[in-house]
FIDREN-341711 format. One line per field, with one value per residue: chain; y, x, z of N, C-alpha, C in turn. Coordinates in pm, whole numbers. Last residue first. Example, Ala and Ser with C-alpha at 12.3 -4.5 7.8 and 13.67 -1.06 7.14 Angstrom:
BEGIN
mol	A,A
n.yy	-225,-569
n.xx	1285,1319
n.zz	708,780
ca.yy	-106,-450
ca.xx	1367,1230
ca.zz	714,780
c.yy	3,-330
c.xx	1290,1320
c.zz	787,780
***
This chain:
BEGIN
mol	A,A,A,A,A,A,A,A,A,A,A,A,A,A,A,A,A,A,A,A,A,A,A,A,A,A,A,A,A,A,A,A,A,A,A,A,A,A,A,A,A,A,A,A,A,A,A,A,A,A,A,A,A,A,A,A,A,A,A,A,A,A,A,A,A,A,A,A,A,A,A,A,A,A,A,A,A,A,A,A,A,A,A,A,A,A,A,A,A,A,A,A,A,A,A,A,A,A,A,A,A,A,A,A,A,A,A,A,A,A,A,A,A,A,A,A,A,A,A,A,A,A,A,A,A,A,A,A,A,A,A,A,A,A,A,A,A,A,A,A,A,A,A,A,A,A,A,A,A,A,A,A,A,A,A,A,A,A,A,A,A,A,A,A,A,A,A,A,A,A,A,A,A,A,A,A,A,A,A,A,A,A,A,A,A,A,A,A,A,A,A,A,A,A,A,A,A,A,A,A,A,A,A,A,A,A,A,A,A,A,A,A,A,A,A,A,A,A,A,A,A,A,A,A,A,A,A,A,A,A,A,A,A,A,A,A,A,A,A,A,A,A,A,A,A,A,A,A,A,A,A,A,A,A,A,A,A,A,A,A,A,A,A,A,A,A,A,A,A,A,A,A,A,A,A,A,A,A,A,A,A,A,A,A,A,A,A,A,A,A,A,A,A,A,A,A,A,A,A,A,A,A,A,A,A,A,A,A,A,A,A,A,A,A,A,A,A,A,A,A,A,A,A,A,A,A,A,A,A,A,A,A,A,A,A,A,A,A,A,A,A,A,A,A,A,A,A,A,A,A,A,A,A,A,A,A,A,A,A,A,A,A,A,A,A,A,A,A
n.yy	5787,5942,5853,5686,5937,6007,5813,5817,6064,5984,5759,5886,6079,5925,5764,5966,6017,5866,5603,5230,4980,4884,5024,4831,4917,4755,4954,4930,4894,4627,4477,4497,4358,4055,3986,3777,3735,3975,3873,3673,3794,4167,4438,4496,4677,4814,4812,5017,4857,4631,4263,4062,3997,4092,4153,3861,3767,3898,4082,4283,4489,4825,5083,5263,5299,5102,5101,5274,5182,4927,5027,5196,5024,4865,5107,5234,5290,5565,5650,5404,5351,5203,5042,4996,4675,4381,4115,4074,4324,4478,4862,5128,5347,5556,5648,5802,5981,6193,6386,6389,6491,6460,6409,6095,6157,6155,5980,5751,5805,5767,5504,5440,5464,5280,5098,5119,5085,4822,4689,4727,4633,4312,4230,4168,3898,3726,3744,3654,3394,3298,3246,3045,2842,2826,2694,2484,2375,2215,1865,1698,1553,1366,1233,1323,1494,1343,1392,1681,1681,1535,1786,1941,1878,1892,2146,2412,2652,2739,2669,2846,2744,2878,3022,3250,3320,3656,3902,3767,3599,3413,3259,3196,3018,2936,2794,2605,2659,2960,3189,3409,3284,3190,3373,3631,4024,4302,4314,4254,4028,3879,3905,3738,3391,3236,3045,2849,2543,2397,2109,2108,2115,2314,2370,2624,2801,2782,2941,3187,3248,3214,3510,3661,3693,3784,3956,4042,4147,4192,4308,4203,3924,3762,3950,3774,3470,3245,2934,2623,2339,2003,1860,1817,1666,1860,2055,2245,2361,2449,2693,2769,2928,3115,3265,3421,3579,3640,3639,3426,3238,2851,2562,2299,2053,1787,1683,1529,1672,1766,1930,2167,2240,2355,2562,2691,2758,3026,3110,3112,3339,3242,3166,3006,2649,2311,2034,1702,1404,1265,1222,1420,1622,1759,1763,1843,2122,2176,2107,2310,2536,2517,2534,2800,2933,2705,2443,2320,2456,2461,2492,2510,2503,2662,3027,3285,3377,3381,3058,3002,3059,2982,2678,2713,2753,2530,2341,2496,2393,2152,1947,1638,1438,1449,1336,1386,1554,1531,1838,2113,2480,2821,2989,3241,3422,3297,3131,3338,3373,3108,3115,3164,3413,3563,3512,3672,3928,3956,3999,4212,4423,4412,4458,4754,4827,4800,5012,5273,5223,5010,4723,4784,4582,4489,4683,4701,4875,4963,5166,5351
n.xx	7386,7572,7809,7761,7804,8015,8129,8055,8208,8439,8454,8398,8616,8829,8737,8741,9044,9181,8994,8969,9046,9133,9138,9126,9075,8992,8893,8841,8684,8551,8809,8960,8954,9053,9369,9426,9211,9230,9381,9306,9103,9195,8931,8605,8613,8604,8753,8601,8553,8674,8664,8764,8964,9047,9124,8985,8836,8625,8559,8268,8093,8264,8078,7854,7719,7661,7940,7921,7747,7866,8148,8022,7920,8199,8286,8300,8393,8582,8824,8928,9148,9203,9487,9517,9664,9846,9696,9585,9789,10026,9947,9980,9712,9581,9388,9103,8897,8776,8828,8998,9314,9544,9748,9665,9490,9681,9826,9636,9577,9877,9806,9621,9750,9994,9853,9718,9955,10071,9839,9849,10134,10105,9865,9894,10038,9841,9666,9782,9863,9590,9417,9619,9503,9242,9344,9419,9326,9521,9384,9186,9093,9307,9497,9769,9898,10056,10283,10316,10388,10660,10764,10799,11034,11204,11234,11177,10945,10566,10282,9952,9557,9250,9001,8920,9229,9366,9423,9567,9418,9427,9664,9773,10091,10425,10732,10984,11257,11380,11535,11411,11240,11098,10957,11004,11104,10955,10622,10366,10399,10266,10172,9923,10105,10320,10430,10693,10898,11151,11351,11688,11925,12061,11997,12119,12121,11792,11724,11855,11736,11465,11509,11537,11306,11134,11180,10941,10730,10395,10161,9952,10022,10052,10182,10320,10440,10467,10663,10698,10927,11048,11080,11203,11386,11554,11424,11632,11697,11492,11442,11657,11596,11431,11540,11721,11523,11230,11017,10946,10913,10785,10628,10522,10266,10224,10001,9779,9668,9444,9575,9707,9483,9329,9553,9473,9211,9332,9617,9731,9860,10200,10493,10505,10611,10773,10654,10678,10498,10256,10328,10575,10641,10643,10425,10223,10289,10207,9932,9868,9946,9751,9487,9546,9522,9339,9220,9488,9783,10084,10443,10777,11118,11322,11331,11292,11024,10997,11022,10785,10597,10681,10643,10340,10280,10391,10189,9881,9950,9960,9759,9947,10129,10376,10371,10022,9752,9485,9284,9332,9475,9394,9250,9480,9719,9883,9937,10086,10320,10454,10574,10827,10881,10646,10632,10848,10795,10537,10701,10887,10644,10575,10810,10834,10587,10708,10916,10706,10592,10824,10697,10698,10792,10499,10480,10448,10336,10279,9984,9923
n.zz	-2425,-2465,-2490,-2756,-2937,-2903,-3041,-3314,-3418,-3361,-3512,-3782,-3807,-3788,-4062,-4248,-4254,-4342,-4559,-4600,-4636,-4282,-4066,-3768,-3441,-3124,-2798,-2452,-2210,-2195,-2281,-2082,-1881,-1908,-2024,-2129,-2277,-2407,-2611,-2744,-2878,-2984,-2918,-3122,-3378,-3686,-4016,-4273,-4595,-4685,-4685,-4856,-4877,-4547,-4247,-4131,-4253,-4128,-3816,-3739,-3821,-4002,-4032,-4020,-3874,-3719,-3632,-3405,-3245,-3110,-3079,-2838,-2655,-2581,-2475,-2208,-1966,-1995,-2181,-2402,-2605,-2922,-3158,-3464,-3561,-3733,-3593,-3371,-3295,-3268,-3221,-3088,-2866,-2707,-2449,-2346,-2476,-2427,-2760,-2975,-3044,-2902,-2952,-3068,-3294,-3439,-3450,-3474,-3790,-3880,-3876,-3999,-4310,-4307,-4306,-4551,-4748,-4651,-4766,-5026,-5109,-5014,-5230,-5498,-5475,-5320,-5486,-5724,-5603,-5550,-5799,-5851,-5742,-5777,-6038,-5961,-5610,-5410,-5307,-5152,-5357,-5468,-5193,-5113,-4900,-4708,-4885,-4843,-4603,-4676,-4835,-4619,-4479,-4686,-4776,-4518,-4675,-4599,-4672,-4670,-4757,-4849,-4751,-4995,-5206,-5090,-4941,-4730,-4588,-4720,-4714,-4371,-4308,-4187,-4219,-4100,-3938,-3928,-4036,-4143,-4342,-4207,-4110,-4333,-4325,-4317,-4282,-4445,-4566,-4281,-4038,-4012,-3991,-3884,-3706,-3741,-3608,-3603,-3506,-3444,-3456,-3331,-3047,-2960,-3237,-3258,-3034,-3133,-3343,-3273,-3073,-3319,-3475,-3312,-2993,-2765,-2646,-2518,-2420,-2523,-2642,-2894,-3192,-3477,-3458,-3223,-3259,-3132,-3207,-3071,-2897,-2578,-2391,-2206,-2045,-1935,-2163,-2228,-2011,-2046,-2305,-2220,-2026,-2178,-2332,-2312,-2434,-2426,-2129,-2209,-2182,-2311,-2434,-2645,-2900,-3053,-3250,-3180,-2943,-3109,-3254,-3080,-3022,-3265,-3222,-2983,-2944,-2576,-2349,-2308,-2331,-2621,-2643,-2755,-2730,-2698,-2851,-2887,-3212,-3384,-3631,-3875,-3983,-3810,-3846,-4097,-4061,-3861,-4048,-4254,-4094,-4018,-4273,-4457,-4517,-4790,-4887,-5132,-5024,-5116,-5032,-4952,-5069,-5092,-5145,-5396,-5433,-5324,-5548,-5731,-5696,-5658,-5911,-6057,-5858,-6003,-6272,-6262,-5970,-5888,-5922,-6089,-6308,-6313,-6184,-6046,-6095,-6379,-6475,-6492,-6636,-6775,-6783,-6743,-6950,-7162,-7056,-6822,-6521,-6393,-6381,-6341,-6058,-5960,-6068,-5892,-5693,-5677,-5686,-5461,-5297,-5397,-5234,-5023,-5013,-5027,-4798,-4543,-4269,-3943,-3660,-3406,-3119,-2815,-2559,-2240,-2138,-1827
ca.yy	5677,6012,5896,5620,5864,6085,5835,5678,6014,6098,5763,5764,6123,6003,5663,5916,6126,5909,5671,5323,5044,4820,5108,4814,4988,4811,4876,4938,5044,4759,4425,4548,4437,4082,4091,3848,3634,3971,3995,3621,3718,4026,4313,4421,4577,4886,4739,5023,4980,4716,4359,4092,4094,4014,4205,3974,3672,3823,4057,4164,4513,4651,5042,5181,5468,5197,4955,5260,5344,4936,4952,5275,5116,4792,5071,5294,5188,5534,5684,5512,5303,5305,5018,5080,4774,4588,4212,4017,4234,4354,4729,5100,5247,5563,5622,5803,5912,6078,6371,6349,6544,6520,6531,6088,6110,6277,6025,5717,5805,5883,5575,5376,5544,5486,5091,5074,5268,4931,4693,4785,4805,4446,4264,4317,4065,3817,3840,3730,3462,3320,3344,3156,2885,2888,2831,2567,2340,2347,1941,1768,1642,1484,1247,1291,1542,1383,1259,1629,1735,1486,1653,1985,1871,1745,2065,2302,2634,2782,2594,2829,2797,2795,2839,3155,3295,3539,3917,3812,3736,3477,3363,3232,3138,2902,2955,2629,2536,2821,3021,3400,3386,3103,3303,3592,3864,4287,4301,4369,4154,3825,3940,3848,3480,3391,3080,3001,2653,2561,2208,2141,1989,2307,2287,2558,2778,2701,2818,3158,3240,3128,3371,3634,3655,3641,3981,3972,4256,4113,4385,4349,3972,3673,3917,3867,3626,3312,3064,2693,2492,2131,1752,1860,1610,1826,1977,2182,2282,2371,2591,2744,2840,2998,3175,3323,3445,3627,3797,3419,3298,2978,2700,2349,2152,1797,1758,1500,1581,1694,1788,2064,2141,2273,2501,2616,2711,2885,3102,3090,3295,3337,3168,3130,2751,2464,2164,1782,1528,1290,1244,1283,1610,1797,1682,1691,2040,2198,2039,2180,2482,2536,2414,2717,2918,2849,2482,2388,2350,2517,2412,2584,2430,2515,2873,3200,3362,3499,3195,2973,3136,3078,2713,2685,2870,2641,2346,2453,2529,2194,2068,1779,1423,1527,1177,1331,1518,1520,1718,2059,2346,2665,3002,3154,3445,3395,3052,3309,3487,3190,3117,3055,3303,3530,3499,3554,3879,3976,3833,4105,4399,4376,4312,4664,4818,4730,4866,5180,5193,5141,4831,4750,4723,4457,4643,4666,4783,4973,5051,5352
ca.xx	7263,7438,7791,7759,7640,7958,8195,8003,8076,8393,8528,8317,8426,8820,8786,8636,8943,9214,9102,8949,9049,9128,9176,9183,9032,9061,8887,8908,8737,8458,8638,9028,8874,8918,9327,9547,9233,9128,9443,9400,9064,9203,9008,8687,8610,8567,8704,8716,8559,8676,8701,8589,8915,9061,9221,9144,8960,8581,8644,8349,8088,8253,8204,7921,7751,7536,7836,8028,7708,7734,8105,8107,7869,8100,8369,8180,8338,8486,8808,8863,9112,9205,9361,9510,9595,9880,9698,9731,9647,9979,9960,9989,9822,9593,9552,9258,9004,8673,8824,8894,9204,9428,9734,9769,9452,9617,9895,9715,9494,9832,9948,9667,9581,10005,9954,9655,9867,10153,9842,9721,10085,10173,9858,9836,10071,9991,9678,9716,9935,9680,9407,9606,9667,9263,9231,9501,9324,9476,9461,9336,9024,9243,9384,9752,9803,9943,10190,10295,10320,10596,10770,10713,10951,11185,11204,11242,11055,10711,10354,10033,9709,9400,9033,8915,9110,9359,9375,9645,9487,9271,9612,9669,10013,10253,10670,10851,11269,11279,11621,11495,11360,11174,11002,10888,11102,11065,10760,10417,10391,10318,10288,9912,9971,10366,10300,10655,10751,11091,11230,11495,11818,12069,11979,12163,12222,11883,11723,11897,11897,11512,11442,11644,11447,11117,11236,11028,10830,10504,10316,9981,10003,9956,10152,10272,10513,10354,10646,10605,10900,10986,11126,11144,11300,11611,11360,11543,11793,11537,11373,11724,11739,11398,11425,11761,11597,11317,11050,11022,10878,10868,10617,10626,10293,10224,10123,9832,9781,9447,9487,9815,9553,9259,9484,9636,9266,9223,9493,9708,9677,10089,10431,10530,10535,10785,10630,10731,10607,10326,10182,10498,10633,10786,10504,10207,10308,10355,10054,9852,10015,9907,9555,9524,9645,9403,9199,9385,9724,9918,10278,10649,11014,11361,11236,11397,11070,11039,11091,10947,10617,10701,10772,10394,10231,10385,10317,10002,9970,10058,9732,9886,10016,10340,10394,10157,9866,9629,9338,9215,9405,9463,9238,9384,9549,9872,9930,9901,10265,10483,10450,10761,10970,10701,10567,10866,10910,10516,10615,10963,10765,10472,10779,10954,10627,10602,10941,10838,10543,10762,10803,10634,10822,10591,10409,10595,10322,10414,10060,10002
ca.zz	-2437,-2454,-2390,-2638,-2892,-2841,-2875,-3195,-3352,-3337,-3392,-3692,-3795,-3734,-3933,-4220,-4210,-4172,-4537,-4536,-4773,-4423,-4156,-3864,-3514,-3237,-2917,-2525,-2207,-2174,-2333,-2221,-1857,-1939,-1910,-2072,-2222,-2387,-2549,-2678,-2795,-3014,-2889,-2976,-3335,-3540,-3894,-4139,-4472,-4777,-4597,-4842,-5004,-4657,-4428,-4110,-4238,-4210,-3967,-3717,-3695,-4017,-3982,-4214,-3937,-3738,-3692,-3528,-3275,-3213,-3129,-2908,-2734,-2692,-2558,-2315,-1995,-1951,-2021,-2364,-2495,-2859,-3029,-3357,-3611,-3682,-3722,-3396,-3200,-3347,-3185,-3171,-2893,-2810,-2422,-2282,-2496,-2367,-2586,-2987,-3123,-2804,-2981,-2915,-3125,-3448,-3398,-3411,-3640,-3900,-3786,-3868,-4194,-4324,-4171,-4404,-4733,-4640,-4630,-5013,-5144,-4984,-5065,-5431,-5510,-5271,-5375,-5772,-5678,-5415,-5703,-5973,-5719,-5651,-6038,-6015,-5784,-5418,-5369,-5062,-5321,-5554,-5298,-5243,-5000,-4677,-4895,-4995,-4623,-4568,-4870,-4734,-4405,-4599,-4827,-4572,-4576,-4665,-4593,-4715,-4638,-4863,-4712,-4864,-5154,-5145,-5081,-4809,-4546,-4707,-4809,-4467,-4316,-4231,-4226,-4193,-4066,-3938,-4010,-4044,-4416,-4284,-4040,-4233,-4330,-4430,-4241,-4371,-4651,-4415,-4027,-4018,-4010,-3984,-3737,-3742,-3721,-3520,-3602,-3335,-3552,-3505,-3109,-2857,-3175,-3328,-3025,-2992,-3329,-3325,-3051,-3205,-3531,-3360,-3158,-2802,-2700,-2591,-2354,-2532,-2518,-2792,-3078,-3439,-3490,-3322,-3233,-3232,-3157,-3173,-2966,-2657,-2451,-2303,-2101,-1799,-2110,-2303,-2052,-1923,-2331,-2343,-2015,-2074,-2416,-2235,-2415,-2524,-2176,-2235,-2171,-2279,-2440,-2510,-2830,-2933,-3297,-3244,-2871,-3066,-3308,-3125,-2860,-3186,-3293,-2997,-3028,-2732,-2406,-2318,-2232,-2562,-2707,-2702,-2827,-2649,-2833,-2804,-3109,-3388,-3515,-3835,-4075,-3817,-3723,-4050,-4128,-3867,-3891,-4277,-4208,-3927,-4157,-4449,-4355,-4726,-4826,-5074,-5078,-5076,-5133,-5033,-4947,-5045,-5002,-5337,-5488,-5283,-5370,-5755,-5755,-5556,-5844,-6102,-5900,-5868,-6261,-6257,-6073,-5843,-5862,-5920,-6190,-6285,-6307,-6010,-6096,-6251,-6477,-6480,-6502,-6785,-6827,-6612,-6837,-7184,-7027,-6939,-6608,-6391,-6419,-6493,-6127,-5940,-6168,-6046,-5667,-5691,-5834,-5561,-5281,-5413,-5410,-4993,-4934,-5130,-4915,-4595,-4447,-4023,-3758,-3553,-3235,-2911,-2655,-2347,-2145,-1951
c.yy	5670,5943,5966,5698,5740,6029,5915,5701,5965,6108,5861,5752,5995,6060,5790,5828,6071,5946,5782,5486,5215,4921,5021,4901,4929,4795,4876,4878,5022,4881,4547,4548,4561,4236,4120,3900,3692,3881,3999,3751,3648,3897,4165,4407,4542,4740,4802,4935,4941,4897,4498,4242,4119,4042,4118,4034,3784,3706,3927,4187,4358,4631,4865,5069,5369,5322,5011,5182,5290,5037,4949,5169,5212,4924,4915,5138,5182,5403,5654,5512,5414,5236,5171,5101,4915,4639,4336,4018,4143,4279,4631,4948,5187,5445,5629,5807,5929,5941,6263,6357,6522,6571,6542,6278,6111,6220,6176,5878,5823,5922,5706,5434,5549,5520,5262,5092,5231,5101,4783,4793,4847,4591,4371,4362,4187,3946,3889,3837,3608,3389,3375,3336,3006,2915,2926,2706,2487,2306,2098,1887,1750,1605,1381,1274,1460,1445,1305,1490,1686,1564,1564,1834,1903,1726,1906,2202,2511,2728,2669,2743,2800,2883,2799,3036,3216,3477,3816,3842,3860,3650,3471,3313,3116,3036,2895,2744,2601,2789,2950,3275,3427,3170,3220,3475,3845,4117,4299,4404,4248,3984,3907,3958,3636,3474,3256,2991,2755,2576,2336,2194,2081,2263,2336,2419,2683,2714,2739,2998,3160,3136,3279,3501,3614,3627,3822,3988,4152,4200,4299,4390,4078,3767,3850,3882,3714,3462,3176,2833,2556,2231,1880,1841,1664,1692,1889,2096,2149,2254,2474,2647,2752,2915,3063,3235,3373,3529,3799,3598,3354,3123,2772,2432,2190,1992,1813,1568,1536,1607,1749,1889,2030,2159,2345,2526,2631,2749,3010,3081,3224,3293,3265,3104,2892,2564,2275,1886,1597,1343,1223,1322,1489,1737,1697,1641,1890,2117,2050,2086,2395,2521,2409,2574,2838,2839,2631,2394,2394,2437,2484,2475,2511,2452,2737,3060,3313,3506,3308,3067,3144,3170,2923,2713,2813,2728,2469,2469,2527,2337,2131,1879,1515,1491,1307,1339,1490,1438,1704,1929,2226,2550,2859,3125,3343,3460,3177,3219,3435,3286,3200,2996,3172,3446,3435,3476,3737,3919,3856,3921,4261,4336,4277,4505,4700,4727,4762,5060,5161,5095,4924,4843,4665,4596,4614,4616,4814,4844,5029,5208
c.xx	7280,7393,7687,7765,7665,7779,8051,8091,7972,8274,8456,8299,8363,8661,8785,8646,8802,9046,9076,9047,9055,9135,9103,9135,9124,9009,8988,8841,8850,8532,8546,8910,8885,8907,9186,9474,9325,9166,9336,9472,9199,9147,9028,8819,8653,8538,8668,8670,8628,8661,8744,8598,8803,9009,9144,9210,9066,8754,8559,8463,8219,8226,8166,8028,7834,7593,7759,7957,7814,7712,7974,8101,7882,7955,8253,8198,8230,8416,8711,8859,9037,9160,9389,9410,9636,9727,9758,9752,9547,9907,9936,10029,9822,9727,9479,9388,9106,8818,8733,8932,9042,9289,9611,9772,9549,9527,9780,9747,9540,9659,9954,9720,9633,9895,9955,9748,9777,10033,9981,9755,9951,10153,9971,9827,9992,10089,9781,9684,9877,9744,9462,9563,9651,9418,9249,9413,9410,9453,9393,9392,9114,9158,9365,9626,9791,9845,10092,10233,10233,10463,10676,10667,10791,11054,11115,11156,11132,10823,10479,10180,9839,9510,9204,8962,9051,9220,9337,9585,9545,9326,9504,9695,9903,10164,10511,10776,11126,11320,11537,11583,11479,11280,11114,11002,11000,11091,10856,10526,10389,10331,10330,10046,10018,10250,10292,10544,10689,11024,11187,11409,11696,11954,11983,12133,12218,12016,11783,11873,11948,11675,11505,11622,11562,11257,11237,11062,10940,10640,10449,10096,10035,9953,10053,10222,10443,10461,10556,10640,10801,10982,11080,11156,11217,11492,11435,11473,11728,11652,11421,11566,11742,11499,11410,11638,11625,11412,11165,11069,10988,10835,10755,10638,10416,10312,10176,10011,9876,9522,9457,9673,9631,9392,9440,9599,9398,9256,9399,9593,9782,10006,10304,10440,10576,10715,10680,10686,10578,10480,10298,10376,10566,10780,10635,10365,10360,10421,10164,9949,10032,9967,9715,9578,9614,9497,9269,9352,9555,9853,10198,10559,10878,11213,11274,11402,11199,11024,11119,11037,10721,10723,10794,10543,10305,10394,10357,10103,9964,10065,9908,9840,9901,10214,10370,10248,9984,9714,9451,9285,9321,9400,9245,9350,9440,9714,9881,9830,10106,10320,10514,10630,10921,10799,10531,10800,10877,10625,10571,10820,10787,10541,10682,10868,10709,10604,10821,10893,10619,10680,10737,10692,10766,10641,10566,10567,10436,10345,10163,10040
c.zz	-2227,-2459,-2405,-2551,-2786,-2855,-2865,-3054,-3292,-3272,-3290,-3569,-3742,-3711,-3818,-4114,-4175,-4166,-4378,-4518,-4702,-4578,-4302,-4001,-3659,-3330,-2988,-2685,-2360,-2202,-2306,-2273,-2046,-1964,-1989,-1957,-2128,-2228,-2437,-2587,-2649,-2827,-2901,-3010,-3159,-3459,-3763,-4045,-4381,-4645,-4654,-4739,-4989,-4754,-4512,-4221,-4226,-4208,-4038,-3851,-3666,-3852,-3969,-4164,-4031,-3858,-3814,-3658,-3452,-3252,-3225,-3071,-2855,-2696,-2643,-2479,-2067,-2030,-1900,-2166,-2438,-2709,-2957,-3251,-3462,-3704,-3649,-3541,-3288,-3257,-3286,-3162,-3091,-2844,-2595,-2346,-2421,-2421,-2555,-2824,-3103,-2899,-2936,-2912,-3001,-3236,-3381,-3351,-3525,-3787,-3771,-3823,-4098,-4247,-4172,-4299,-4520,-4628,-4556,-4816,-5058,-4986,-4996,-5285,-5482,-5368,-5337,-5619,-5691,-5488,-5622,-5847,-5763,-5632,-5934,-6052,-5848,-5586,-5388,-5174,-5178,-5463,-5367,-5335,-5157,-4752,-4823,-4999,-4724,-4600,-4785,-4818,-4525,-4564,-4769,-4640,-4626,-4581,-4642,-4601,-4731,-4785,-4766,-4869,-5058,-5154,-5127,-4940,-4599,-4634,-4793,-4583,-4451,-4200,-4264,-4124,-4166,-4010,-3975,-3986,-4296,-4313,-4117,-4182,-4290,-4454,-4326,-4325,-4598,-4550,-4231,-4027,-3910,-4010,-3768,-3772,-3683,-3702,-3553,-3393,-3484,-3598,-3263,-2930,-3043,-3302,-3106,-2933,-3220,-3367,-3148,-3102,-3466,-3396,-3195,-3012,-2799,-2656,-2468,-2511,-2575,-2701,-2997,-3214,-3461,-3386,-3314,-3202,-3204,-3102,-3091,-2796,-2544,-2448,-2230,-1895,-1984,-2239,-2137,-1931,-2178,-2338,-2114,-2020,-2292,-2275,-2332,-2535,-2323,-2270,-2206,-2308,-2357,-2504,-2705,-2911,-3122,-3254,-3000,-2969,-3266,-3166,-2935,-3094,-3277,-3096,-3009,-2793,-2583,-2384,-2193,-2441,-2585,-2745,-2724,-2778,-2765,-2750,-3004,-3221,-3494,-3686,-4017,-3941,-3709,-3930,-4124,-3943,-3851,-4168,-4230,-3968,-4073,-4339,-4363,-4576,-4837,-5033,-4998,-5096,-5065,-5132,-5090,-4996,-4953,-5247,-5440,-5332,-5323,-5624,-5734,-5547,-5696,-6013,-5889,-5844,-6086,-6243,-6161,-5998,-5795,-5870,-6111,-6351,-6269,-6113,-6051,-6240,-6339,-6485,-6434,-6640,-6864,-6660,-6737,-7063,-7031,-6995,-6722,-6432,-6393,-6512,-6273,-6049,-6112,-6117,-5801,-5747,-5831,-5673,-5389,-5414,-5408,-5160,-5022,-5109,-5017,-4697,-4469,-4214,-3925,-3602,-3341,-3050,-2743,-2475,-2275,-1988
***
């Protein structure tokens, strides 16, 4: 049996509510013939950026509560990076979770030379008796969604817990896959900066997003002055345009999910063990089977319509039901998750056809 502690995730009315609020953000900051065009190009001054940018950057903040927003590029990964480099110098101190990190992360902190510092964060007296044992740390990274199957920890309590022992101690949230599913994201909890993919979000490939303090956005902002650093106002147009549809479409995906979920924990499909509900490191639903069937199960799925990879996790390219491995950093935890387990992301997908797949690619891996 294993305990997983998946994100709480908003209702559909929840998830409306946020389409309403990024449509009013929207209008208060485009006037109506600006939302039907497809902006402008360059760095117009004195901002030195697209204004419909701008524009589209004024509007994120908005309905994040956020001193200031910017679109980067590299997508989340880009948005970390910079968050990093604008709240940290080469050889700092970084407090991270005491678990597999993303690759990517791995890449950034030997870009920007960061010296790493464990915690576990499922453990406040750990995080605080670390800080204290390192009074040199000099930041914080915390992923919101999960690095370990068992993770349980509450992001929001974590950074209560560090910004009460330090006030000043930057703390950047790596908010990917948690963005429109939750009620907050990091910023909205007391980070200083919230980073995350559009591409996640309906958007378009390659731009990140930076949410949070000014200061630290500002710093960001010189790092983007040539022309070719800049989000053009076409691709602002398109981030706007996801993040509104993303809520409603990944609220019905959590409904599939949960509704799989529960028809399988009832014993609807046999050769199935367990049935979990998890941020791996998107919410999806990992099954686990009884027999080391699970990359057969895979290619049978493939074979019948099922996405055999993601594309950017959710993204507008992503329309049938992911049938996939395990996240890499779950993997990293414990190899054997690779032969007796998958997950299953819903994307456009509704119960019933995710159930006949399931169905089916079990019972042609146990006849090969």
């Amino acid at each position: 049996m294993i305990n997983t502690y998946p994100l709480h995730s908003i209702t559909l009315e929840e998830a409306m509510q946020k389409q309403f609020k990024m449509v009013s953000c929207i209008m208060d900051n485009f006037e109506g013939h600006e939302s039907l065009t497809r902006g402008d190009l360059g760095v117009h001054q004195p901002e030195n950026q697209p204004l419909t940018t701008l524009k589209a950057e004024k509007a994120v903040a908005q309905f994040f509560g956020a001193e200031a927003a910017i679109m980067v590029r590299g997508a989340g990964t880009g948005a970390i990076r910079y968050a990093l480099a604008a709240s940290l110098k080469a050889n700092d101190k970084i407090l991270i979770h005491d678990a597999p990190v993303y690759s990517t992360t791995v890449n950034s902190f030997e870009m920007l030379g960061l010296n790493e510092v464990r915690a576990n964060y499922n453990d406040l007296n750990d995080v605080l008796k670390t800080l204290k044992d390192n009074p040199d740390i000099n930041g914080v990274l915390i992923q919101h969604t999960r690095q370990k199957i068992d993770d349980s920890y509450d992001m929001e309590e974590v950074i209560k817990t560090i910004k009460e022992y330090d006030s000043e101690l930057p703390i950047v949230i790596d908010d990917n896959y948690a963005v429109m599913k939750v009620k907050k994201i990091g910023s909205e909890c007391g980070a200083d900066l919230s980073c995350f993919s559009t591409f996640k979000l309906q958007g378009p490939q390659g731009i990140g997003i930076v949410v949070g303090k000014k200061k630290y956005i500002d710093n960001i902002r010189k790092m983007h002055y040539s022309g070719g650093c800049q989000t053009q106002g076409f691709e602002a147009l398109e981030v706007l345009r996801g993040l509104t549809y993303a809520p409603v479409l990944l609220a019905i995906s959590n409904i599939t999910a949960t509704n799989v979920y529960n028809r399988l924990k009832a014993g609807e499909i046999k050769d199935i063990k367990d049935a979990y509900i998890a941020n791996a490191q998107s919410k999806v639903l990992l099954v686990e089977f009884e027999r080391p069937i699970a990359k057969k199960v895979l290619a049978a799925a493939e074979k019948r319509g099922a996405l055999p990879n993601p594309v950017g996790a959710e993204s507008k390219y992503e329309i049938a039901p992911l049938f996939y491995r395990v996240s890499g950093t779950f993997l990293k935890a414990d190899p054997s998750y690779g032969d007796h387990m998958i997950r299953i992301n819903p994307n456009r997908c509704g119960e019933e056809k995710i159930m006949e797949i399931l169905k089916e690619s079990i019972k042609e891996a146990m006849n090969v």
